[in-house]
C-alpha positions in Angstrom: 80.3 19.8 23.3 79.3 17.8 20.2 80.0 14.4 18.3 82.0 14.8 14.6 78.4 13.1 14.2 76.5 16.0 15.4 78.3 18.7 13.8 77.6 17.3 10.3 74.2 16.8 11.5 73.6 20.4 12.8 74.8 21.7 9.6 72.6 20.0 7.5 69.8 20.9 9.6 71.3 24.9 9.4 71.1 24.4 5.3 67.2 23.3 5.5 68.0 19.6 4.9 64.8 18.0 4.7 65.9 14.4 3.5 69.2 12.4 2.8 69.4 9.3 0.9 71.8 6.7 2.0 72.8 2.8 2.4 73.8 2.6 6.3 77.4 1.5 7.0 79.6 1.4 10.2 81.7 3.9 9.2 79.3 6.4 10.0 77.2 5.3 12.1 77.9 8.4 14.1 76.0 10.6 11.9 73.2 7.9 11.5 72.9 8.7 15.6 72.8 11.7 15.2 69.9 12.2 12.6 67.7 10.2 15.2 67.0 13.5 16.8 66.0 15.8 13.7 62.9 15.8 11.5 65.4 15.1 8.2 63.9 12.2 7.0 66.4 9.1 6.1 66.0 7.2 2.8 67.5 4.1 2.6 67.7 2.9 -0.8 69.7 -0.7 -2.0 72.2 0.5 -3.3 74.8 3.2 -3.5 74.6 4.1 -7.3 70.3 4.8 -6.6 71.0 7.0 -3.4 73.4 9.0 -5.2 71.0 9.1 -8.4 68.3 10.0 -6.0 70.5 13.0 -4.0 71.4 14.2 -7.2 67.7 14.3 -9.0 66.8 15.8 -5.2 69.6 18.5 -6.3 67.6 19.0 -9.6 64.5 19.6 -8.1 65.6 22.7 -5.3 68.5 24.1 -6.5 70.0 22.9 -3.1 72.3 20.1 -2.7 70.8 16.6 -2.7 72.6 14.8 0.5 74.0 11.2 -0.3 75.6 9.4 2.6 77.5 6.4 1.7 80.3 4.0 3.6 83.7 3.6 2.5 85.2 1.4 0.2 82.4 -0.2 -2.1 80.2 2.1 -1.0 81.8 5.3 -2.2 82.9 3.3 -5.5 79.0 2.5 -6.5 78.2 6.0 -5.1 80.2 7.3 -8.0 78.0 7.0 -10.9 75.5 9.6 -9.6 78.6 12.2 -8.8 79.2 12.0 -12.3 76.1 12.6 -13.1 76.3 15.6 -10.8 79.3 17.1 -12.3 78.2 16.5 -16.0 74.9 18.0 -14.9 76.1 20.8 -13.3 73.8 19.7 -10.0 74.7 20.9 -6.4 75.2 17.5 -4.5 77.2 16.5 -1.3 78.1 13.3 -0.5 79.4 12.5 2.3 81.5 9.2 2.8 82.4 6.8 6.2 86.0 6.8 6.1 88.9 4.7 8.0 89.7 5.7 11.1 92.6 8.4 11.0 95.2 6.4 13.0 95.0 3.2 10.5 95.5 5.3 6.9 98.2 4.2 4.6 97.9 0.6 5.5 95.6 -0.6 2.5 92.9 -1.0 6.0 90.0 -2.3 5.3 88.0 -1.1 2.5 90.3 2.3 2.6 90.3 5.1 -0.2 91.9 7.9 -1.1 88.9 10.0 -2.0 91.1 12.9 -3.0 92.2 10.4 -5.8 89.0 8.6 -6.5 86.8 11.7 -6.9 89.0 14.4 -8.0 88.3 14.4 -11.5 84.6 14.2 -11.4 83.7 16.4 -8.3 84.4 20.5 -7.6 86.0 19.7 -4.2 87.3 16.6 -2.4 88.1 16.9 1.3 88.9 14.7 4.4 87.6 16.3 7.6 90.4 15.5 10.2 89.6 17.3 13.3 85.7 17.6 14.7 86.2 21.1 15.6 86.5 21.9 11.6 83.4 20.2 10.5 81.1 23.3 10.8 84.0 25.2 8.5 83.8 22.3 5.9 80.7 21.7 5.9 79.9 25.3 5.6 82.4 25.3 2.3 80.8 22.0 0.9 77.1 23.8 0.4 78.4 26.8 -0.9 81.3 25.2 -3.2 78.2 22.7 -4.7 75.9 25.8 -5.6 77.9 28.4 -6.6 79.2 29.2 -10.1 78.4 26.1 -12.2 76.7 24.1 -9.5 78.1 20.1 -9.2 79.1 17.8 -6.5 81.6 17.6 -3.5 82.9 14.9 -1.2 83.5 15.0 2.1 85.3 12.0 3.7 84.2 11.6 7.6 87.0 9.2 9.1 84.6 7.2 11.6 86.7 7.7 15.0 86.7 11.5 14.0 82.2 11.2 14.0 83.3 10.3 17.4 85.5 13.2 18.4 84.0 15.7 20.5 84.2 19.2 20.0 82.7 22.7 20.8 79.0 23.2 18.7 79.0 26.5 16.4 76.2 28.0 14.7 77.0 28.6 11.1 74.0 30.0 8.7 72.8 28.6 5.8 75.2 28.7 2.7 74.3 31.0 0.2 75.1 30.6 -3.8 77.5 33.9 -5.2 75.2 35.7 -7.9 76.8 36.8 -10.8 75.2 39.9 -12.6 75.6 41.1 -16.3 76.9 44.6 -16.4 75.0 47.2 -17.8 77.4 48.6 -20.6 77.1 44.5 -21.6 73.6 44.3 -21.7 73.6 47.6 -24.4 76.1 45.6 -26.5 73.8 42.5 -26.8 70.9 45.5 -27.3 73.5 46.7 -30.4 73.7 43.2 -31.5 70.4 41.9 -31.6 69.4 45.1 -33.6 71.7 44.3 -36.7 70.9 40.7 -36.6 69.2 39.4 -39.2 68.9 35.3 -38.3 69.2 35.5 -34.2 68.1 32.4 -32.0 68.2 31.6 -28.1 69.1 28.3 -26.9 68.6 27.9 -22.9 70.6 25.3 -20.6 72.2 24.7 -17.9 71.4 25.0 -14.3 70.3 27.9 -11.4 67.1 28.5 -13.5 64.2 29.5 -11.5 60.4 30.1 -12.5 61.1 34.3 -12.3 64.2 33.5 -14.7 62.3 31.0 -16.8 59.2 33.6 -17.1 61.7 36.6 -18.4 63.7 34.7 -20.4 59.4 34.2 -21.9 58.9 37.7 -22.0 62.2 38.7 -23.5 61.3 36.1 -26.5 58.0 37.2 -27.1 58.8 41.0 -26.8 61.8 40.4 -29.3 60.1 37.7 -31.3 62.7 35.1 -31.3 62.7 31.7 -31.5 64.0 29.9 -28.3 65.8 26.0 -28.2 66.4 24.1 -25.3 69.7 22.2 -24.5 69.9 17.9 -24.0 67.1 17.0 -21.3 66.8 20.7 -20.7 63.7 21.3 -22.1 61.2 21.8 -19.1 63.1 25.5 -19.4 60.4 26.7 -22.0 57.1 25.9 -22.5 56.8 23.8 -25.7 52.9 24.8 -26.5 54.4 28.2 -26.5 54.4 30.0 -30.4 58.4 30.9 -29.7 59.3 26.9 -28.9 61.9 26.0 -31.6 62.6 22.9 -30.1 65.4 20.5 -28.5 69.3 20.9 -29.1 69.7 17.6 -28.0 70.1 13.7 -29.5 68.1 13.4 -32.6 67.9 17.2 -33.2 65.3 17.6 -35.6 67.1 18.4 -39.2 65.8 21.8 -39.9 66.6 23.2 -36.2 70.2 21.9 -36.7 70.7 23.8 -40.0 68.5 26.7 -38.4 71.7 27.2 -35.7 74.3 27.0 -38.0 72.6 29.5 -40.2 72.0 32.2 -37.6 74.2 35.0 -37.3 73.6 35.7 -33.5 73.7 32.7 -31.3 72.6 33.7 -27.4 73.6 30.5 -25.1 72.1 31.2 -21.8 73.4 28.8 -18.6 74.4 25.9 -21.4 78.0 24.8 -22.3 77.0 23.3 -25.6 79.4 20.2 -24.9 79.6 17.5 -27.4 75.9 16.0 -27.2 73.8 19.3 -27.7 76.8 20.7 -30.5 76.2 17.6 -32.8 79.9 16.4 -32.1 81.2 19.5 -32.0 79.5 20.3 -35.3 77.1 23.5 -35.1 79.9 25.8 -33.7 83.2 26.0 -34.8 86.2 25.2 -32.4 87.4 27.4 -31.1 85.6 29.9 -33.1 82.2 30.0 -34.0 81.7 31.6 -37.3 77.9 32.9 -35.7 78.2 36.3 -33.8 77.8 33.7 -30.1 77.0 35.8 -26.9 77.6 33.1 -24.2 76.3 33.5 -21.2 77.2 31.5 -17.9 77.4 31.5 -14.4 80.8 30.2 -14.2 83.9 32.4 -15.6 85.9 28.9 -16.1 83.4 27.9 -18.7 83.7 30.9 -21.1 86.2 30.8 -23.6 86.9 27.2 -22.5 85.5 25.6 -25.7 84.2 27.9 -27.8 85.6 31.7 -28.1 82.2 33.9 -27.8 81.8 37.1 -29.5 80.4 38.5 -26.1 81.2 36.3 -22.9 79.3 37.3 -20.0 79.7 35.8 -16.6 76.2 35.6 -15.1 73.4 33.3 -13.5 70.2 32.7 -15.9 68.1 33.7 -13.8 70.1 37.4 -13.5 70.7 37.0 -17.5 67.1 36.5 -18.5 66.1 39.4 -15.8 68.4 42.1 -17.8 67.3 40.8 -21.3 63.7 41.2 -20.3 64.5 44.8 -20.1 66.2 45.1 -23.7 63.8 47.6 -25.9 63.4 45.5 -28.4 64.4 47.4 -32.2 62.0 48.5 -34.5 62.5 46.5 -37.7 62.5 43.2 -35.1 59.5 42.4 -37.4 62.1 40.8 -39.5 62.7 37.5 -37.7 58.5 37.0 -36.6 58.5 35.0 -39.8 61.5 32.9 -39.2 60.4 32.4 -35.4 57.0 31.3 -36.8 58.8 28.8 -39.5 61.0 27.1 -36.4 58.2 26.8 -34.0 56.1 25.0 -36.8 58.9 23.1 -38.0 59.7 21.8 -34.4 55.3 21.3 -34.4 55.4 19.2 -37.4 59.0 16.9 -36.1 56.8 16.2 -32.8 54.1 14.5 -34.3 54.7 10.7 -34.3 54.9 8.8 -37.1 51.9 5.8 -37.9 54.0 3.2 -39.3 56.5 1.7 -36.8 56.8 -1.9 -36.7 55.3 -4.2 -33.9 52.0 -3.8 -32.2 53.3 -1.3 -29.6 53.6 2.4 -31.3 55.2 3.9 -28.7 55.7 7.3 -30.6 51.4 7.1 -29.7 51.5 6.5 -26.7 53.7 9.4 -25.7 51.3 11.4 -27.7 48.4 10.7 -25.6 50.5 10.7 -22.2 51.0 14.5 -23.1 47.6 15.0 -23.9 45.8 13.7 -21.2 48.9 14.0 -18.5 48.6 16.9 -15.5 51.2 19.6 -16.7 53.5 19.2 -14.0 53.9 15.5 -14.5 57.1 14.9 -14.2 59.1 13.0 -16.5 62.0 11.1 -15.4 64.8 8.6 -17.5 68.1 7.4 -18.0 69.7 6.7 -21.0 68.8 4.4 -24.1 67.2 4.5 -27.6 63.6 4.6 -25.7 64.1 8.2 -24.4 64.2 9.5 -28.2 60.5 9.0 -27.8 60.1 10.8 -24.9 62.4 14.3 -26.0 60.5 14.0 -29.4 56.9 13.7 -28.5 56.4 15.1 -25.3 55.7 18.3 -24.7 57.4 20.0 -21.1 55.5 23.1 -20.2 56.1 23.5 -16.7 60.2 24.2 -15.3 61.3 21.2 -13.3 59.4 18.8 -15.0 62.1 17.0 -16.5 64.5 14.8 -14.8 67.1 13.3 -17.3 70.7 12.9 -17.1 72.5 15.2 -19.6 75.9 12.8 -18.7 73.6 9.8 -20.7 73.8 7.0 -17.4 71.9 4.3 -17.9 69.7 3.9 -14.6 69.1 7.1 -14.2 65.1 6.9 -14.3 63.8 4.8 -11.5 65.6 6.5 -8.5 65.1 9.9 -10.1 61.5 8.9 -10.4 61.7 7.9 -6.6 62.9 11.1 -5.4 60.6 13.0 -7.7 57.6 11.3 -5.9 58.9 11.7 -2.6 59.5 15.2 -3.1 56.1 15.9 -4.8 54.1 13.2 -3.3 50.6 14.9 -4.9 52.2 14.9 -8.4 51.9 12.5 -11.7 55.5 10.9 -11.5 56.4 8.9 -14.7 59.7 7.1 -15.3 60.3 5.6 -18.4 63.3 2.8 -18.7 64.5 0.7 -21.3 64.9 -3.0 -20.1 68.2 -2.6 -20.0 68.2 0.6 -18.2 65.8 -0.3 -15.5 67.9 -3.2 -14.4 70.8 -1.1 -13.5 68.7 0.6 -10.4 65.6 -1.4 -10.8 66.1 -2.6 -6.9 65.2 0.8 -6.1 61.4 0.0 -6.9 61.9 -1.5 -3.5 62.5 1.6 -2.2 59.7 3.8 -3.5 57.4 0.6 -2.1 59.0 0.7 1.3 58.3 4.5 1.6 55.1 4.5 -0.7 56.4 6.6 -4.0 53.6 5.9 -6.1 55.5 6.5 -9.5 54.6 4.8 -12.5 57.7 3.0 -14.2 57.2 2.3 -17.9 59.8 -0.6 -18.9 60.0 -0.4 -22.7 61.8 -3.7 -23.0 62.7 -4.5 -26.8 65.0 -7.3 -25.4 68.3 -5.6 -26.4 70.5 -3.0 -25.8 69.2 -1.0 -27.9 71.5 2.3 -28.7 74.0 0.0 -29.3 72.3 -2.3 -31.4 71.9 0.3 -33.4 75.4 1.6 -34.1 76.6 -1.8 -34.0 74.7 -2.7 -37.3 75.8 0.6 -38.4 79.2 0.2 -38.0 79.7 -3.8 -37.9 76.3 -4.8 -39.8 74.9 -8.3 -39.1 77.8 -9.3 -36.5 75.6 -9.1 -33.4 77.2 -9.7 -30.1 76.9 -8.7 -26.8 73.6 -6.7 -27.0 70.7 -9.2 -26.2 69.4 -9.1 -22.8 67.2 -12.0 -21.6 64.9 -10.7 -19.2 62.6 -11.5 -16.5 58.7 -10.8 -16.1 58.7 -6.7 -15.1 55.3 -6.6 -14.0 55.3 -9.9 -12.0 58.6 -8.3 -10.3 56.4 -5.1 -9.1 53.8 -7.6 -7.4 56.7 -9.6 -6.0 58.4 -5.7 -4.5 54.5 -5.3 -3.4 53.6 -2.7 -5.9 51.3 -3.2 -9.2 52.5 -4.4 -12.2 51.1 -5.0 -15.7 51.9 -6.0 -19.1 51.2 -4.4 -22.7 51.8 -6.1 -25.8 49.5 -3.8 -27.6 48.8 0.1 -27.9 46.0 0.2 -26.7 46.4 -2.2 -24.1 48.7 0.6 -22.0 46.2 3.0 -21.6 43.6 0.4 -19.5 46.7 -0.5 -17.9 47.9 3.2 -16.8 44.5 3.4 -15.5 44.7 0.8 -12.9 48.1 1.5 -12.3 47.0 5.5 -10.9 44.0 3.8 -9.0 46.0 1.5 -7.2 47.8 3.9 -5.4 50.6 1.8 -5.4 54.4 1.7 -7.3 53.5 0.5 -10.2 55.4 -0.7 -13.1 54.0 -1.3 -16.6 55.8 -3.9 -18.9 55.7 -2.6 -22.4 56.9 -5.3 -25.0 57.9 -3.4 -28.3 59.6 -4.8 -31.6 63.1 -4.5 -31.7 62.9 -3.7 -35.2 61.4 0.0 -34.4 64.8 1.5 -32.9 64.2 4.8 -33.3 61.5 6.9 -34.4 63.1 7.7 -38.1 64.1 4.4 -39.2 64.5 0.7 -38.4 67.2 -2.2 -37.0 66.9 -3.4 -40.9 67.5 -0.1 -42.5 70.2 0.9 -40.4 72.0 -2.9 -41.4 70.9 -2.5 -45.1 72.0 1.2 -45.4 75.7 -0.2 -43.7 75.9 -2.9 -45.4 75.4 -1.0 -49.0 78.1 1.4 -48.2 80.7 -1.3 -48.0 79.2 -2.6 -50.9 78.4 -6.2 -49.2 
């Protein structure tokens, strides 16, 4: 016989769970028991919004759900940040919450939720396990529901007396994701397409890429000649010193890759849903349809047709996608579009190259620059949300797949715990997390965590004093009534010496570099405190533009 407790344990253990990130609670305390025994190693993180940040960047990185165990109440409610960062995402992720015990619901107990409520907008599949003898059964369900399809996040609520229920052990196998697979007669349509198409491009997104997929989707480009895009924060899915690199369908879309979609007459979308951020606002397809021939691709049937009516909707993983495309004979005249592939890739070369007259001190457009230069190519790159990242998706280059860990939902936060989970999964790796002031000090307790279980990332805090995004389209829209978006904040770097890592300041460009330096040699957590002038917003114009330019068009 086994605890509730030990059945969730032993089914973590059947799925290869190798680490869960949690804050302890009493509610289930059961399952904390049980973990004693395994070799899954328990992170314990400050607070619930990081663990589940962390679970879900751990989701990111295996293609397996990242484990997030949480108590009820408050816990669950700070928890829910990162399971919309799952679901946006499309990353597998369970998280499992303490719950009341089953004879006290409906009395408003102590910290009690309905989790079927809470969570049922945001996550694939909310469940309460009631009896012990079920938890193989659900469990089972919860791994396969998070992967399959378009991958995202479930909830399991563990009502604490039921951890304490004993019940007969079973032996359930690991979960296995449902592959989908284009059908031949489909595949010879997209052949037909491509062979009259006179302005094609590929955009990639998504999730369920691996380096097999990643490496066809390559050698159907270069056999084809086309140019390829990458979705928002998708980019680490094609190699950006590659000739075929178009660049990033993302937030602050380079001009000419914008118009270069909306001109072509074959669009192939492979694993992306082209939601709001990547389409412009809706703006380089029609709704709901797309005056380009669009051959949409995706793993989950629920996802064609929702949006945008394709030309060709086929219901299939990338990695199954780019495997059948890589055997498409390419057409004879495919000549045609070498030129136009050539023009996008040194379009998208010239956009990356950062400009030399920012304000301030700090250019932080060079600085990324060099970083890509003289960076390992599987550094991985980690952020949340804010004007900084512009930098970061315009001037780095991602070469290698899973390099990039960036939340396509735009939460603030994001970066640090990522960054953690990054470095504890790939210890021996370069692990950089960039955060704006503001953005670090959503999670920035977590550098506590990578301390406590020696994640040597680097944190860059680019800290400009304000919020900066909206700053910026508050002097576009209300120019010159500033409210609400200074931050006052403290010393970074004297806060990573106070957490026991290393921390150092740069008020200059070339005072990061000597700094970076130290911070790699210490070994330790390190954060490095980058003071920029709020005046140099974005990489394309300034704070004083953007108010002049507003303030002209209401004729002030």
């Amino acid at each position: 016989m086994r605890t509730g407790g030990e059945l969730v344990v032993d089914a973590l253990v059947a799925n290869g769970v190798d680490r869960v990130f949690c804050v302890p609670g009493e509610s289930y305390l059961a399952v904390l028991d049980a973990l004693y025994d395994t070799e899954i190693a328990v992170t314990v993180c400050r607070q619930e919004g990081g663990a589940a940040m962390m679970a879900e960047a751990d989701g990111k990185m295996t293609g397996r759900p990242g484990i997030c165990m949480v108590t009820r109440g408050p816990g669950a409610t700070n928890a829910a940040s990162g399971v919309h960062v799952a679901r946006q995402d499309s990353t597998p992720m369970i998280l499992l919450v303490g719950q009341i015990a089953r004879d006290q619901r409906d009395r408003e107990a102590f910290q009690e939720v309905d989790y079927r409520q809470m969570f049922g907008g945001i996550a694939k599949w909310v469940a309460e396990i009631d009896q012990a003898e079920r938890v193989p059964e659900y469990m089972a369900r919860a791994f396969t529901v998070a992967m399959s399809g378009r991958p995202g996040p479930v909830v399991l609520a563990l009502p604490e007396d039921m951890l304490r229920e004993l019940a007969p052990g079973k032996t359930v196998p690991a979960a296995c994701p449902v592959e989908v697979s284009p059908g031949s007669s489909q595949m010879e349509a997209v052949a037909v397409t491509l062979a009259t198409a006179e302005r094609p491009i590929v955009i990639a997104g998504g999730a369920r890429w691996s380096e097999e997929g990643r490496a066809a989707l390559q050698r159907f480009s270069e056999r084809f000649d086309l140019p390829v895009a990458c979705s928002f924060r998708r980019q680490h899915l094609f190699d950006h010193t590659h000739p075929n690199y178009a660049g990033d369908v993302g937030l602050g879309i380079n001009p000419k890759l914008a118009e270069r979609i909306k001109g072509a007459d074959v669009v192939i979308l492979i694993g992306g849903r082209m939601s709001e951020t990547p389409s412009q606002g809706y703006t380089l397809f029609d709704v709901p349809m797309p005056h380009q021939t669009l051959i949409h691709i995706h793993p989950d049937a629920g996802e064609l047709g929702r949006v945008y009516m394709p030309a060709m909707a086929i219901n299939a993983s990338p990695d199954a996608a780019a495997g059948a495309l890589d055997k498409l004979v390419p057409p004879a005249a495919r000549d045609i579009w070498k030129a136009a592939t050539r023009a996008a890739n040194g379009d998208y070369l010239e956009w990356s190259v950062p400009p030399e007259d920012i304000p301030g001190d700090v250019q932080l457009g060079a600085i990324v620059a060099k970083l890509r230069d003289e960076l390992p190519a599987d550094t991985i790159i980690t952020n949340g949300a804010g004007n900084y990242a512009t930098w970061i998706h315009r001037f780095w280059r991602f070469r290698k797949l899973g390099t990039q860990l960036a939340p396509t939902s735009g939460s603030m936060g994001y970066g640090v715990p990522a960054g953690v989970a990054a470095k504890l999964r790939w210890p021996d790796r370069t692990v950089i997390a960039m955060a704006g002031d503001g953005c670090f000090q959503m999670t920035g307790q977590e550098f506590s965590t990578a301390v406590q279980y020696g994640a040597a990332l680097i944190v860059v805090v680019v800290d400009n004093g304000i919020y900066g995004t909206i700053r910026m389209h508050q002097e576009r829209n209300y120019p010159g009534r500033v409210i609400g978006t200074d931050v006052g904040n403290p010393d970074f770097a004297a806060l990573a010496r106070a957490h026991g890592g290393h921390g150092e300041t740069a008020t200059k460009t070339e005072e990061f570099f000597p700094a970076l330096d130290r911070a790699r040699q210490s070994g330790k957590p390190a954060i490095l405190h980058v003071r920029i002038d709020p005046e140099a917003i974005t990489p394309a114009t300034t704070l004083s533009a953007i108010r002049a330019a507003a303030k002209k068009a209401r004729g002030a």
